[in-house]
N, C-alpha and C positions, 0 to 999 in steps of 0.2 A: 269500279265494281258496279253490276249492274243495281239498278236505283232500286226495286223491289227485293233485292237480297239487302242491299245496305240498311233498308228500312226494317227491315228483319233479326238483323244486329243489331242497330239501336233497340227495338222492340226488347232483346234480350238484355241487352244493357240497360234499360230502363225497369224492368223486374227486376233486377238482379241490386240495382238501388233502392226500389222499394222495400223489398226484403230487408234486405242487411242494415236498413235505418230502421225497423222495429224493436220494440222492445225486446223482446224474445231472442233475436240474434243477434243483441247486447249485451247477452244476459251470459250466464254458463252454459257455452255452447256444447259444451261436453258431460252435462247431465243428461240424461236418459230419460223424459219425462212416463213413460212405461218402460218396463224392463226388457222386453224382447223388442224393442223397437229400437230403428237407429237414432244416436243424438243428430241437433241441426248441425255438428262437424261434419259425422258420418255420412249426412246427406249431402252434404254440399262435398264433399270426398269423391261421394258416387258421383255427382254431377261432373267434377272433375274428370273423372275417371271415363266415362261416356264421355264426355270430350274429346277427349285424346283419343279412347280407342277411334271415332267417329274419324280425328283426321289420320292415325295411322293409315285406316281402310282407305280414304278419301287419296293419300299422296300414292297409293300404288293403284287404285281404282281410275282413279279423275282421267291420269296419262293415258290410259290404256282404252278408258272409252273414247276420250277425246280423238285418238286417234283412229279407231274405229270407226266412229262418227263423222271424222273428215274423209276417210278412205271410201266410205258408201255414200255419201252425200248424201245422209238422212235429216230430216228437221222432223222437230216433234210435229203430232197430229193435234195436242192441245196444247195451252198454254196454263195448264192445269196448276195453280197452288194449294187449294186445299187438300185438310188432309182428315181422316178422322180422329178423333182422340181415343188413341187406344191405350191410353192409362185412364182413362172411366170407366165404372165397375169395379170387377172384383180387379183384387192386388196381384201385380204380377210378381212371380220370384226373381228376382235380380240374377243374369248368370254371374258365375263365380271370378268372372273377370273385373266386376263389377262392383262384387262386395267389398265394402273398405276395409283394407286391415292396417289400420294406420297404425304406424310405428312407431310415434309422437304425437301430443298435444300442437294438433297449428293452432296456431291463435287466428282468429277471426279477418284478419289482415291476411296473414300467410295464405288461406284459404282460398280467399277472392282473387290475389292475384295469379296461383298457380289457376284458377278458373278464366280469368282474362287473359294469360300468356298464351292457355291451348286456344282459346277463344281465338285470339289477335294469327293464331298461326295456322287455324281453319279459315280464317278471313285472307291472310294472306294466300293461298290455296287456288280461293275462289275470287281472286281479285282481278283475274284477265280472262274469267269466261265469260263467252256471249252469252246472250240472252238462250238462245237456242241450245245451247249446251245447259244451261242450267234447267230446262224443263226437257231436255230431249234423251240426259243423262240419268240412269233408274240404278240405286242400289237394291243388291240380291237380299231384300231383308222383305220374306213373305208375312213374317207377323205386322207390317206396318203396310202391306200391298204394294211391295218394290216402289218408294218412293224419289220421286225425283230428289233433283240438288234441292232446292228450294224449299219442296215439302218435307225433306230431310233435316232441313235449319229449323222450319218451322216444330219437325215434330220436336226436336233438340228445347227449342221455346217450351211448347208444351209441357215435356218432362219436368223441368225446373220448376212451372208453375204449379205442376200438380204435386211434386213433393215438400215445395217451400208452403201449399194451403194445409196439406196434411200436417206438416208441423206446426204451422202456428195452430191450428184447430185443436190437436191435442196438448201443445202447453196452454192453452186456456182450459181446455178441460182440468190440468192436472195440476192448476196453481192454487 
C-alpha cells in the first residue's frame, strides 16, 4: 500500500483508540445524552455505515477508473492531499442511508469491529494502487469538491473525529 495512504489508516486507527479508551465510550453507550441527538452507538453505527457505503462505491468505482486511467495514460496534475473540512460549521443532515436504525444493542466491542472489518476491506481495495492512481483517481461527490482516493480516506478521518469531539463535548455538558 502506498506509504501516505497506510499512514492515513494508522492515523484513523489511532483515533479510533483514542476514543474508545475514554470514559464516555465506557460508559452507557446507548444513553442519549440530549434527546434528539444520536447516542455514541448511533454514531459510531453511522460511522460504520459511511464505511461501507464508501467501499460499496469504491469496488464498482476504483475498477472502472482504473481502467480508464490506464486506457488514456493520464497522471494526475497534483499530488494534492488535503482537503477542506466540511463538517465545520453548521450540522449537516445525514442522508438516510446513513441514519442508524439499529436493530439491536451492540456492545461497544461488537461496534468497533464491524468499523475495523469495513475499515480492513477498504484497505484491502486500496492495497495495489499506485501512487498515481490514488491522487489521479476523483470521486463524483461535489459537496466534498470530487475528492481524490487519498483525500477521500482523509475526509473518512475527518468525519469520525468531528463526531467522536461532538460527543464527548456534549456528555460533558450533560453529566
Amino acid at each position: 500500500m502506498n506509504d501516505e495512504l497506510s499512514k492515513l489508516f494508522n492515523d484513523i486507527e489511532d483515533l479510533r483508540n483514542d476514543y474508545f479508551s475514554t470514559e464516555a465510550f465506557n460508559g452507557n453507550i446507548h444513553r442519549r445524552a440530549i434527546d434528539d441527538k444520536w447516542s455514541i452507538a448511533e454514531v459510531v453505527y453511522h460511522c460504520y455505515l459511511l464505511v461501507k457505503l464508501f467501499r460499496q462505491i469504491s469496488a464498482v468505482y476504483i475498477p472502472s477508473a482504473r481502467m480508464y486511467m490506464k486506457s488514456t495514460g493520464q497522471k494526475p496534475h497534483t499530488y494534492n492531499g488535503e482537503i477542506e473540512n466540511i463538517y465545520a460549521g453548521e450540522t449537516m443532515k445525514a442522508p438516510s442511508v446513513l441514519v442508524p436504525k439499529m436493530d439491536r444493542k451492540y456492545t461497544k466491542g461488537e461496534l468497533r469491529m464491524l468499523l475495523e472489518q469495513e475499515t480492513d476491506k477498504v484497505k484491502r481495495q486500496m492495497k495495489r494502487l499506485s501512487t498515481d492512481e490514488i491522487y489521479w483517481i476523483r470521486y463524483p461527490d461535489p459537496v466534498a469538491d470530487y475528492p481524490n482516493i487519498f483525500q477521500a480516506v482523509k475526509l473518512a478521518l475527518i468525519h469520525e473525529a468531528h463526531h467522536y469531539n461532538i460527543l464527548l463535548d456534549r456528555e460533558r455538558e450533560n453529566q
